[in-house]
C-alpha positions as CSV (number, residue, x, y, z in Angstrom):
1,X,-4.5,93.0,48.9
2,X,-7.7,91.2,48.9
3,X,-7.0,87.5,47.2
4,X,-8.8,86.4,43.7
5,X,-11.6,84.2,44.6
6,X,-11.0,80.7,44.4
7,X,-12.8,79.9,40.9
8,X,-11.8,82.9,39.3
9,X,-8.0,81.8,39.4
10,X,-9.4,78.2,38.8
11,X,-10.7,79.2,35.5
12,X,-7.8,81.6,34.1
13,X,-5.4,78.6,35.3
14,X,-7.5,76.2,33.1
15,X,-8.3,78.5,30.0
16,X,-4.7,79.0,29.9
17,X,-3.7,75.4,29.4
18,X,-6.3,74.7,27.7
19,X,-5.4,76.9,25.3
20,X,-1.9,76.3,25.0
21,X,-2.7,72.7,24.8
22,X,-5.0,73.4,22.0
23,X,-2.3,75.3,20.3
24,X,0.2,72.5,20.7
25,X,-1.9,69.9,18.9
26,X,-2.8,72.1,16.4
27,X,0.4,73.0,15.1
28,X,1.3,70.2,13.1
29,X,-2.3,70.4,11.1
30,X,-1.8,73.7,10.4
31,X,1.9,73.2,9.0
32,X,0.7,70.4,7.6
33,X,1.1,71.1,3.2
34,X,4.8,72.1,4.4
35,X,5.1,69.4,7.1
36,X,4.0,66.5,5.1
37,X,5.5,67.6,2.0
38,X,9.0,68.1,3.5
39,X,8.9,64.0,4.4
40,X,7.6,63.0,1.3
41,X,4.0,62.5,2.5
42,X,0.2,62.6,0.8
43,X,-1.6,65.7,2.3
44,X,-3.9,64.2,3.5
45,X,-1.5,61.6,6.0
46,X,-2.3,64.5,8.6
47,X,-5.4,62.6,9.2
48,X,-3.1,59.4,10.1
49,X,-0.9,61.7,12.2
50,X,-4.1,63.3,13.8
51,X,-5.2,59.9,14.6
52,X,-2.0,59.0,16.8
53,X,-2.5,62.4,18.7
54,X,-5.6,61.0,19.6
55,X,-4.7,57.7,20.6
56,X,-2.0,59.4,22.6
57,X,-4.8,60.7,24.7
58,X,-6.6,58.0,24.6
59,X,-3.4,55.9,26.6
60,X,-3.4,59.1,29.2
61,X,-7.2,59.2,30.0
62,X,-7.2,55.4,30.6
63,X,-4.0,55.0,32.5
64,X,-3.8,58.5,34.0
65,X,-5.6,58.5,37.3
66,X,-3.2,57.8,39.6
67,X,-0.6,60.3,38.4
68,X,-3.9,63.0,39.3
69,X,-4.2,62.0,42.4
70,X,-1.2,61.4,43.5
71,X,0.6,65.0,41.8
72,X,-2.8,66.7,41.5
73,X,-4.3,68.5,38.1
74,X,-2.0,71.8,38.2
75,X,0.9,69.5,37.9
76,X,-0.6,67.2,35.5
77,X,-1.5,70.5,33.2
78,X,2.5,71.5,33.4
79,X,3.8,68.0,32.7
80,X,1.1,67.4,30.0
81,X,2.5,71.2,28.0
82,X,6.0,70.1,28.7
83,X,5.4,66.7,27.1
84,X,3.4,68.2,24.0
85,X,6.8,70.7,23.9
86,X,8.9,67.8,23.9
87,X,7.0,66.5,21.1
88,X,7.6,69.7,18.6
89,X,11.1,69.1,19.5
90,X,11.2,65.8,18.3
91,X,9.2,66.5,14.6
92,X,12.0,68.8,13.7
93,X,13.6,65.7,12.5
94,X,10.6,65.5,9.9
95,X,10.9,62.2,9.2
96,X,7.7,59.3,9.1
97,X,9.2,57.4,12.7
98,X,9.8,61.6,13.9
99,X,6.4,62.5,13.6
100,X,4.9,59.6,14.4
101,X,6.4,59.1,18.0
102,X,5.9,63.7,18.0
103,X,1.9,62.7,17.5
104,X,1.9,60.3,20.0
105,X,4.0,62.8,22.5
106,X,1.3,65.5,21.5
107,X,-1.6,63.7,22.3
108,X,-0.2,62.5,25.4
109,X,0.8,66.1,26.2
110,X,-2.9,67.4,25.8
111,X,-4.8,64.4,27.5
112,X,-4.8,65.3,31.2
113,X,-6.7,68.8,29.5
114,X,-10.0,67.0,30.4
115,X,-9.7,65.2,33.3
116,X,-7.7,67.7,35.1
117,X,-9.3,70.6,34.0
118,X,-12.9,69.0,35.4
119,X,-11.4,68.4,38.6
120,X,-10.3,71.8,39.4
121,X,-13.7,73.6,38.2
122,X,-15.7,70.8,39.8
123,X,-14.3,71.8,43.0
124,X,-14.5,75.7,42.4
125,X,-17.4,76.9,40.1
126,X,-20.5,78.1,41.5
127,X,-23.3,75.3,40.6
128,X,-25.3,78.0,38.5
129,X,-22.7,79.1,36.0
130,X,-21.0,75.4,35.6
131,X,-22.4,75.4,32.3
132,X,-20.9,78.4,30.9
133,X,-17.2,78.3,33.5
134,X,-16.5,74.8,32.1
135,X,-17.5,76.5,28.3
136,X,-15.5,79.2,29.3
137,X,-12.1,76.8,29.8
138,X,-13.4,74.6,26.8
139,X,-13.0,77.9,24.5
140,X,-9.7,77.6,25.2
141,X,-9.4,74.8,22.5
142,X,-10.7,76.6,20.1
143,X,-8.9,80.1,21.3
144,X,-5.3,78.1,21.2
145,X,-6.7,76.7,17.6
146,X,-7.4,80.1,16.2
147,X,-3.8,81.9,17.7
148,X,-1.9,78.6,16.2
149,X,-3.8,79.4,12.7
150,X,-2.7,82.9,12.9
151,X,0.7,82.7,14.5
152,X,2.1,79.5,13.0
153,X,1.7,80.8,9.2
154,X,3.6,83.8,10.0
155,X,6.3,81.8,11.6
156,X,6.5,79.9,8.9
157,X,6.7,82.9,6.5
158,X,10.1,83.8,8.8
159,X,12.1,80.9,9.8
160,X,9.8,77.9,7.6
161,X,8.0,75.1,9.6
162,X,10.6,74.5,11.9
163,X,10.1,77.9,13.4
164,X,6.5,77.4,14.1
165,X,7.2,74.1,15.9
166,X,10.1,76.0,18.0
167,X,7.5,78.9,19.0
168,X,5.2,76.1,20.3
169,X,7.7,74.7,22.4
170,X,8.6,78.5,23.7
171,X,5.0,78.7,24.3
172,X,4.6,74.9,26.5
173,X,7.3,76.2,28.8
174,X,5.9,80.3,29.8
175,X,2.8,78.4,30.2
176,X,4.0,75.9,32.4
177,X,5.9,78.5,34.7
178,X,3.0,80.5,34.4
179,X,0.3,78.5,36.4
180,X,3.3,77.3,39.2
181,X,2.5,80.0,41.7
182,X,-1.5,78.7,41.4
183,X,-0.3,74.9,42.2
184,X,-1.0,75.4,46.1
185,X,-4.2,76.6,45.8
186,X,-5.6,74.6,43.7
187,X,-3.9,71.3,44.1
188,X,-5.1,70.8,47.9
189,X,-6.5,67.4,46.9
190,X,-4.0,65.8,45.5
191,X,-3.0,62.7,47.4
192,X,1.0,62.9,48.1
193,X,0.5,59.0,48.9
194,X,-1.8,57.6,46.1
195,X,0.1,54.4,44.7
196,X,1.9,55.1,41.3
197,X,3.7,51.7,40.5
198,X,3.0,50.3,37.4
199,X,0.8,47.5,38.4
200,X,-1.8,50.1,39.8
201,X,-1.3,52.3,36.3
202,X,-2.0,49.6,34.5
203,X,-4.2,47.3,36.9
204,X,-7.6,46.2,35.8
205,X,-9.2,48.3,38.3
206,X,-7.6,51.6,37.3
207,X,-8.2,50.7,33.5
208,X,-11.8,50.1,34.5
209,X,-12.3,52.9,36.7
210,X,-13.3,55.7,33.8
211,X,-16.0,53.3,31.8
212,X,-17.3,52.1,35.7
213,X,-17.9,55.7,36.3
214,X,-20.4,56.2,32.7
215,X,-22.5,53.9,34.3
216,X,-23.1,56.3,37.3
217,X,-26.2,57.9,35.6
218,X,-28.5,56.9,32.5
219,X,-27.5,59.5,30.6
220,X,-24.1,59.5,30.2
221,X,-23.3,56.7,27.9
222,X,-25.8,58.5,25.0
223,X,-24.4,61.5,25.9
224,X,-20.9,60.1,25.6
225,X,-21.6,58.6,21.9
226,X,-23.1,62.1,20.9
227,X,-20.2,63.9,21.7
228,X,-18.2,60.7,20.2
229,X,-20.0,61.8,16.8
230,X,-19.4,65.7,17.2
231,X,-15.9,64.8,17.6
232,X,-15.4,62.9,14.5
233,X,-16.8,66.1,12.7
234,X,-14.7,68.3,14.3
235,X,-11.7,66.2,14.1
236,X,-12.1,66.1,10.7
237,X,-12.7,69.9,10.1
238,X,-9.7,71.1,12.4
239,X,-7.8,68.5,10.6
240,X,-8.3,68.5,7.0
241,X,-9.6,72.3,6.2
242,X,-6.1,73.8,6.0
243,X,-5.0,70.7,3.8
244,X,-8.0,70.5,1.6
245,X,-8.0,74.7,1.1
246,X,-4.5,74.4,-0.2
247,X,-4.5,71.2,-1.6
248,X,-7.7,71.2,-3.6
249,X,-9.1,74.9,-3.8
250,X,-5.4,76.6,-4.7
251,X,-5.6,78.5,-1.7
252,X,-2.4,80.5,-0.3
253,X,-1.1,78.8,3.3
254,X,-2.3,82.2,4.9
255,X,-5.2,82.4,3.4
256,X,-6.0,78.7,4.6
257,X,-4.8,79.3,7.7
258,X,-7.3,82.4,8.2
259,X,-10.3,80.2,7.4
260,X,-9.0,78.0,10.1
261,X,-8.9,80.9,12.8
262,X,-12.4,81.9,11.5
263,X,-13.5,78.7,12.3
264,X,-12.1,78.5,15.5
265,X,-13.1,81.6,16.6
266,X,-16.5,81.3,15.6
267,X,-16.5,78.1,17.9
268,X,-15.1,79.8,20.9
269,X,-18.4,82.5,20.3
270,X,-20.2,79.3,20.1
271,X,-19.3,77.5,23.1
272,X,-19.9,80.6,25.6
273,X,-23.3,81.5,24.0
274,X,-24.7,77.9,24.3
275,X,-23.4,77.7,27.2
276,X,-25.6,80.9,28.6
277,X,-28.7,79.1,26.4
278,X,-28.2,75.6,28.1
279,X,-27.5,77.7,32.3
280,X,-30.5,79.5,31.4
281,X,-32.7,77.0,29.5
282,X,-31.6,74.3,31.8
283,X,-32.2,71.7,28.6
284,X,-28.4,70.9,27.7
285,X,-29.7,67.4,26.5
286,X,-32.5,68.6,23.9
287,X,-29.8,71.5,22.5
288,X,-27.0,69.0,21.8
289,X,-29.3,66.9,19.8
290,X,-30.6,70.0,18.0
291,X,-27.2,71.3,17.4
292,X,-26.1,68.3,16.2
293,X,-28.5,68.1,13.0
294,X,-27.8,71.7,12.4
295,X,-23.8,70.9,12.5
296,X,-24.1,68.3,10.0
297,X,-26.2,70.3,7.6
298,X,-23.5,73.2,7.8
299,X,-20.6,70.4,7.2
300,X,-22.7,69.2,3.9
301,X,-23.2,72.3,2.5
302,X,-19.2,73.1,3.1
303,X,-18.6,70.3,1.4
304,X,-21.2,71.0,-1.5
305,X,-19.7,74.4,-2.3
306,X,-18.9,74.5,-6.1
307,X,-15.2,74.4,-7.1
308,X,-15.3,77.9,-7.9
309,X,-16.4,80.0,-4.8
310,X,-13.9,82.0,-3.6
311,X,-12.4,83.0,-0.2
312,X,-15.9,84.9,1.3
313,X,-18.3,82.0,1.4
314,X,-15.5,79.6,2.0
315,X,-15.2,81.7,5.5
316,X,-18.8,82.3,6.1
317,X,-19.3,78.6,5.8
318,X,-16.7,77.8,8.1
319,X,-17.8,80.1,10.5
320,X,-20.8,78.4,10.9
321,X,-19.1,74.7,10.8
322,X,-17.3,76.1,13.9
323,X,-19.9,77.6,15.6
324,X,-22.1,74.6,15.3
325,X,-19.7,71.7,15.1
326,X,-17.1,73.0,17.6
327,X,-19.2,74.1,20.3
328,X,-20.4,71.1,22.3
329,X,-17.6,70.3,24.6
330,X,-17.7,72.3,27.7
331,X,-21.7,72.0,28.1
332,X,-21.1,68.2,27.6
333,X,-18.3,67.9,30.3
334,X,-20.3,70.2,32.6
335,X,-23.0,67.8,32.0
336,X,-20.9,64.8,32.4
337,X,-20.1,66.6,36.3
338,X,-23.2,67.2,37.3
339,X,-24.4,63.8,36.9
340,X,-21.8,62.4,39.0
341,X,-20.8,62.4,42.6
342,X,-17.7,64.9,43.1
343,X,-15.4,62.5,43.8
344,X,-16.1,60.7,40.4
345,X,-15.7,63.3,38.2
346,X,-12.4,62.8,37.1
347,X,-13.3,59.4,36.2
348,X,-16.4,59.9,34.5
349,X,-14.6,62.5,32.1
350,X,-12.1,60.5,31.3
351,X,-14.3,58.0,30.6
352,X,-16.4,60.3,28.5
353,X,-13.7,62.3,27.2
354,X,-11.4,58.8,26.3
355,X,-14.3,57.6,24.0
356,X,-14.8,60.8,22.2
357,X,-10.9,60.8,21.8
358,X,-11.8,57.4,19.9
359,X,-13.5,59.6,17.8
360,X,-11.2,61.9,17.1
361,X,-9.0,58.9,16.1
362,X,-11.2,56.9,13.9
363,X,-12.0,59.6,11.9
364,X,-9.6,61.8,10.8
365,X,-7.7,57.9,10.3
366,X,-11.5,56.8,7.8
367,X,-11.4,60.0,6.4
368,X,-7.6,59.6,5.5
369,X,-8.5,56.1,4.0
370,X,-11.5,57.0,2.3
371,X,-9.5,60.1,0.1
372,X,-6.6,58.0,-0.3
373,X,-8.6,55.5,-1.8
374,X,-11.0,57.5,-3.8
375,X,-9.4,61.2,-4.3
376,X,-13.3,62.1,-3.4
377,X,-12.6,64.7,-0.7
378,X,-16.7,66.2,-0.9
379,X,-17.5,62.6,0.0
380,X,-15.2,62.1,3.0
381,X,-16.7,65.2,4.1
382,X,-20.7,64.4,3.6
383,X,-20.3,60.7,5.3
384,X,-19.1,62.5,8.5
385,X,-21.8,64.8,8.4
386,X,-24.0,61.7,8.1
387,X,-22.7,59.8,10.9
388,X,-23.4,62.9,13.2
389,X,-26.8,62.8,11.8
390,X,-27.7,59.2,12.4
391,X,-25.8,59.8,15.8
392,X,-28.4,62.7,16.7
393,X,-31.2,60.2,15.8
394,X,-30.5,56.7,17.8
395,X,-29.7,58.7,21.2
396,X,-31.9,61.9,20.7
397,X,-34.2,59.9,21.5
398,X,-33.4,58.7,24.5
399,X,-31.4,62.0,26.0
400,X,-34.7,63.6,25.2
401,X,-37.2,61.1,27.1
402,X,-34.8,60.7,30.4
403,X,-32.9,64.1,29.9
404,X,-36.1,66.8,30.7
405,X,-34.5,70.2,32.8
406,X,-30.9,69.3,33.3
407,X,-29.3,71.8,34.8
């Protein structure tokens, strides 16, 4: 039987862990009104919650490297769905110290996603489809999102939250077996003797390795604090929407929870067809920047719909904040591994991918802050959009004069 070439399997294994890691994360936003309520929590402390997923990450992309080389990225991607299981396990308890350390365990769980997930397509994709294979695994986010909003609802409806959080961890561990008979193929880099003691974890060179590596080309760091401004807006919309639709607009959990799938879905669309755009345009650079003021403008107007629309343009609208706000990240890290020498791409998406996990923690935590302290959700909602628009303005600029034909 004639074998599946080499970046075909590449790309299911990723997709696939991708998108259970994706799922993972996003089941405690999506159980969130139950979640929250259940330990005598404000809706919107998701965002707080959200944040400590992220700074998980942000602890695995810094500290990680070693681990990848010395266990290689199809290991890493088992470990990482295993941990995020772990993590489900441990918010059963549903209590403040539960889900705190479960959010750190979840974000740990998903952070070798990047980093891992570049290595093994760097290796394998063909150099003129890079843009849409690495668009193709980053979908996977937004395909996990989408199945969590779907799925986790309905086992809520049967067994309550705790049943959700149970089929995630059923979910970590298929996944994980899944990929094992792909580990010799696609782990034939990994270095059995790389050093893993603690001093080389958490040496100056290893912490400095990732932010060393954004300095490998002039256009990584504004391409880096682009992306760090698309993921504050998508942070906050997979965050908050399900929250906000219940909490604020009467919406059912379902119903909520189907306006989340739309958006994801629309997003996964999104991120293959910009993908083909940017492979056939070559100009990755000048249609992030575009994108980006079109995101923010969709994000306002969500955020501008009067109190009384119902469920139709509340979908449409977050269709369209998916499709333009959840769409950057593959063509960004197929960017980020072009511009680097193969052996650097690991570090130069963590680098890239550990500052735009900043991001995701800064501002689901401001946007947390900002409600608390004002009850203004519209608000919360326009400043983010603004921030991606004054984003798109100070580095547009400058992607545009040094970016030209990048691909």
């Amino acid at each position: 039987m004639k074998q599946t070439p080499t970046w075909v399997a590449a790309l299911g294994a990723t997709l696939l862990m991708q998108s259970v890691s994706s799922y993972l994360s996003q089941t405690l936003p999506v159980v969130a009104p139950l979640l929250t309520a259940s330990a005598g929590l404000p809706a919107e402390s998701i965002g707080l919650l959200n944040a400590v997923v992220a700074a998980g990450s942000v602890v695995v992309l810094l500290c990680g490297g070693p681990l990848l080389a010395r266990f290689g990225p199809v290991r890493a991607l088992q470990a990482g769905a295993l941990v995020s299981g772990l993590g489900l396990l441990l918010a059963m308890a549903g209590t403040l110290p539960a889900l705190l350390l479960a959010s750190l365990m979840l974000g740990a769980g998903y952070g070798p996603s990047a980093p891992a997930g570049s290595r093994i397509l760097a290796a394998t994709a063909p150099p003129g489809r890079r843009a849409l294979i690495f668009s193709v695994k980053q979908s996977g986010a937004l395909l996990g999102g989408g199945a969590c909003g779907l799925l986790a609802p309905l086992a809520v409806a049967i067994g309550g939250w705790p049943a959700a959080l149970l089929l995630g961890m059923l979910i970590a561990a298929l996944a994980a077996c899944a990929i094992q008979p792909l580990r010799a193929r696609l782990d034939i880099e990994r270095d059995p003797s790389a050093t893993i003691r603690l001093a080389t974890i958490f040496g100056r060179h290893n912490l400095a390795s990732p932010f060393r590596a954004l300095s490998l080309s002039p256009l990584l760091w504004p391409l880096t604090w682009l992306a760090t401004a698309f993921a504050v807006v998508q942070g906050s919309l997979f965050t908050f929407t399900v929250s906000w639709l219940v909490d604020q607009r009467g919406f059912s959990l379902a119903a909520a929870g189907g306006a989340f799938a739309v958006m994801q879905g629309a997003g996964m669309a999104a991120r293959i067809l910009l993908a083909m755009l940017a492979d056939r345009t070559g100009r990755i650079t000048r249609n992030l920047v575009v994108q980006a003021f079109a995101a923010a403008a969709a994000m306002a107007a969500l955020a501008l719909l009067p109190a009384t629309a119902g469920l139709t343009p509340i979908l449409i609208l977050c269709g369209i904040c998916g499709f333009l706000g959840a769409s950057w990240n593959g063509i960004t890290l197929a960017e980020v591994a072009r511009l680097v020498p193969p052996a650097r791409v690991s570090d130069a998406t963590s680098g890239c991918t550990l500052i735009v996990f900043c991001g995701y923690t800064v501002g689901p935590a401001a946007f947390t802050l900002l409600v608390s302290a004002t009850g203004n959700w519209p608000l919360a909602y326009l400043l983010v959009a603004a921030q991606l628009t004054i984003a798109a303005l100070i580095v547009g600029f400058s992607l545009l004069r040094a970016g030209g034909k990048t691909t």
